[in-house]
Each structure stands twice: as structure tokens, then as C-alpha cells.
VEXLUM-502398 format. One record per residue (C-alpha): x negated, z, y negated. Coordinates in steps of 0.1 Angstrom, whole numbers, plus 5000, padded with zeros to 4 digits. Example, Ala and Ser with C-alpha at 12.3 -4.5 7.8 and 13.67 -1.06 7.14 Angstrom:
<atoms>
487750785045 486350715011 
</atoms>
This chain:
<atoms>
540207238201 541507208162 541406868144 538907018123 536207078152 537106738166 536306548137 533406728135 532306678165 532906298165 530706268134 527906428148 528206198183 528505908162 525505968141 523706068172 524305758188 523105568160 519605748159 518905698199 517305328212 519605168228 518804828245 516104648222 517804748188 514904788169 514504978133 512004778113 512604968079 514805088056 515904868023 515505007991 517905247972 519004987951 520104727979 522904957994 525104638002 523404428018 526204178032 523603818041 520503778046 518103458059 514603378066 512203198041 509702948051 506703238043 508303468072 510403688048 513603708037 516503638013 519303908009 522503947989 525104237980 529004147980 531304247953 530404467921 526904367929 524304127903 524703787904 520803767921 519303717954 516303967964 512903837989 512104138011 509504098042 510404188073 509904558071 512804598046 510304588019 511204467981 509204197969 510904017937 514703977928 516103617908 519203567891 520903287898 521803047867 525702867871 526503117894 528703457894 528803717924 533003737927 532203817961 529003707979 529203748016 526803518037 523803318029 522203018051 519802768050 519002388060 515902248071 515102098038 514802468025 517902468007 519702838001 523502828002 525403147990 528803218004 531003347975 534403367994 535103717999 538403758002 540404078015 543504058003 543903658010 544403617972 541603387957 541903057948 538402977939 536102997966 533002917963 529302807982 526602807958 523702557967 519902637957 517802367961 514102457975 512402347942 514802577920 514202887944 510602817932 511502897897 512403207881 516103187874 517302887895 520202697890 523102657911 525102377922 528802437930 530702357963 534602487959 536502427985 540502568002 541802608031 544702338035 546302548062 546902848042 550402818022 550803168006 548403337982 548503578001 550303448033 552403628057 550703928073 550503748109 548603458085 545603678073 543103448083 541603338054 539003628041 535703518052 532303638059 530203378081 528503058070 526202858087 524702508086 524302248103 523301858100 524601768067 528001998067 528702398060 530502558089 532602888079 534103128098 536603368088 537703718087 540903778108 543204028088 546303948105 548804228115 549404238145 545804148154 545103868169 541403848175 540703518164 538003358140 539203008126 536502748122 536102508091 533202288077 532602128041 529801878032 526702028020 526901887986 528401957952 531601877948 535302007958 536501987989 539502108010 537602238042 538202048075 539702268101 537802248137 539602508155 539302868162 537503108185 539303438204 536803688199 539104018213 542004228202 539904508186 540104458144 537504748145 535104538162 536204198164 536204098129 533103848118 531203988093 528603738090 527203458110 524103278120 522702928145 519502948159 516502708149 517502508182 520702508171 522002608209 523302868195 525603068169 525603468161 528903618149 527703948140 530804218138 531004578132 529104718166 528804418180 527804018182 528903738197 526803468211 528303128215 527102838232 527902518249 529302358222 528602028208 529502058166 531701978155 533502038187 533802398200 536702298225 533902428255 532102698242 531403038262 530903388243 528703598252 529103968239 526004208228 527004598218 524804738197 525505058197 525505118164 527705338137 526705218105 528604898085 526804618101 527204308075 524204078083 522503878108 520103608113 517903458138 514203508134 513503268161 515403158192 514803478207 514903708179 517803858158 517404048128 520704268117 521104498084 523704728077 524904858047 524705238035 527605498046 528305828057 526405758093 522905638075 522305258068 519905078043 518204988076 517204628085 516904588126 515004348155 517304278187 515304078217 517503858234 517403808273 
</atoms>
């Protein structure tokens, strides 16, 4: 068979595969044209949701319901999309906005922007400013076996942002490192809590955002393909947690996960050549 056929044919499995059910992956609708990046997304105390696009993208978060649906857009005052790559919430029904994209390990100004519930209420709210660094990185960018310091996945958690990073290291070494910050504005040089071995694959091992359930039991690492459940640890400490891994059979750049409920994950990828725009349900067991 020539390379041509086989590529061919590869394409149309993939995109195949993506169309078929598989498991309890769920299409709930598709985003609109204009939302093509979707890279975080979290629930809102009226059952819908907040989402944001990364890099080159406005500086504004958009509320869609829970069928992909647009339903108003704000720009966000004191703030400035470098690279926004995550969003979470607290129980008080503060936003945070991870801005700490950062492929090439370069950027010295990372960034979690905090929305308090009464400014989401207003038309253009206002920001507050978290910076933080990682103390263990040493080289802007570091050595190629030290890419660990893009990042993708924020979650919170009583009174402190936990972030989980993007490995980039060559040769892979399939691991997530682990750091919190307060929740408050200010700067901060991120306390490192340890690190998690996902696997070896880059392709699908790489966190791309994360999530913790209302119970707070347990934490989604979504990758490309893929997400990782982890449980039995007591946070700060991860030192005993187990992994659980979900495929989800999926072609499409998956960027974004959150938990609906305990039992209920909602994923959204972003647009490529397989399809995308789509915002999904996945049932847990």
C-alpha cells in the first residue's frame, strides 16, 4: 500500500471512530463558530457554563448552557489573554482564570486572574491578579529533560490554587508536577507538592486541563484521548493516590473538562481537521 493510501486511510478510521458511541461519551452540542478554541470551561451556579479560548483569542469569558449554546460574552477589566488555559471555581462563586500557557518554557509572568462573584454580575468585571513562578525551574527555558513548566490544569481547593503542568520534556517522562498558590491577590512563588506519573505516551499523557469533583474525592486530568481519575489523596498530600484511566475514544483536540456533578463529566474539544466545536457528557461508573 503507498503512503499516500495509508494516510488516507488513517484519516478516514480516525474520523470514523470519532463519530461512533463509544462507552457513555455523549454529544450534547456543538459550540458556536466563533468559539473554535475552547481550552477551560466550569459550571455556574444557574447550571451553565463559563468558557475561555487560549492564545490570540479576546480577553473575555463566554456563558453557554449545557447544550453548547451561546448566551452572553464579558470582557474582563485588568486582565489580558497572553495565554488562557484553565478556569475553576470555589464555593464562594469566585472564577479564577489560568493565564500560564507556556510552550516553549519561556514566560516569566504567569498569571491566575480572580473574578469575584459580585464582579461576574456586572458587565465588564474586574480582575484581581495572582502571579506566581515556579522556584524549581532555573532556565528560561530549561534543559530539554526540564520541560515541565507549560501548564494547563487548575483547580481549587479550600483556600489554595492547585496547578498541574504540561510535561514537554524530551525524552518523555510522563509526569505532571503538582504546585499550589493561595487564592488571593498577591505574588507568590508556587509551593511544590510533588508530581504524578501519568504514562510514557506525550501524545496522550500530557494534561490539558483539570478538574475536582464537588465532593472533592476526586480530580480529572483530562489529556488528548483520555483522562485520568485520581483519588485517595488527602490535599495537600498526593503521596497515596491511585489513577484511574478513562479512553475516550476520541480524535479531536480535547482541551477541557469539568465535573457536572460527582458522577458527571463534561469534556469540549477544540476545532481541527477531525471535527470539534463539540461540548460532551461522560457517566462515570
Amino acid at each position: 500500500m503507498n503512503k499516500i493510501a495509508l494516510i488516507f486511510l488513517l484519516i478516514i478510521s480516525q474520523a470514523c471512530a470519532q463519530k461512533e458511541p463509544h462507552g457513555n461519551l455523549q454529544p450534547l452540542g456543538k459550540f458556536s463558530s466563533k468559539l473554535k478554541e475552547i481550552s477551560g470551561m466550569e459550571t455556574t451556579p444557574n447550571g451553565n457554563l463559563w468558557v475561555i479560548e487560549d492564545s490570540g483569542n479576546e480577553d473575555k469569558i463566554y456563558e453557554v448552557d449545557q447544550k453548547a449554546e451561546s448566551i452572553q460574552s464579558k470582557k474582563i477589566a485588568h486582565a489580558k489573554n497572553v495565554d488562557w488555559e484553565d478556569l475553576t471555581t470555589d464555593l464562594d462563586g469566585n472564577l479564577y482564570i489560568g493565564d500560564f500557557g507556556n510552550n516553549s518554557n519561556l514566560r516569566k509572568d504567569l498569571t491566575i486572574y480572580k473574578i469575584s462573584q459580585k464582579q461576574l454580575g456586572k458587565k465588564e468585571p474586574k480582575a484581581e491578579k495572582i502571579s506566581f513562578r515556579y522556584p524549581e525551574q532555573q532556565g528560561f527555558p530549561p534543559e530539554k529533560d526540564s520541560l515541565y513548566f507549560d501548564t494547563e490544569g487548575l483547580i481549587h481547593w479550600q483556600g489554595h490554587l492547585y496547578i498541574f503542568t504540561k510535561n514537554r520534556t524530551r525524552p518523555y517522562d510522563g509526569k505532571t508536577l503538582v504546585y499550589r498558590v493561595l487564592d488571593k491577590e498577591g505574588s507568590y512563588e508556587a509551593e511544590f507538592l510533588g508530581s504524578l506519573f501519568l504514562c510514557d505516551d506525550p501524545n496522550r499523557c500530557s494534561v490539558t486541563s483539570a478538574d475536582i469533583s464537588p465532593d472533592g474525592k476526586t480530580i480529572a486530568l483530562l489529556s488528548y484521548g483520555q483522562v485520568f481519575l485520581v483519588t485517595g489523596y488527602d490535599l495537600p498530600t498526593l503521596a497515596q493516590a491511585q489513577i484511574i484511566v478513562i479512553d475516550l475514544f476520541c480524535s479531536t483536540q480535547i482541551e477541557s473538562v469539568c465535573f457536572l456533578d460527582n458522577k458527571t463529566l463534561l469534556v469540549a474539544d477544540e476545532q481541527n481537521i477531525f471535527g470539534g466545536r463539540q461540548l460532551y457528557r461522560y457517566i462515570l461508573d
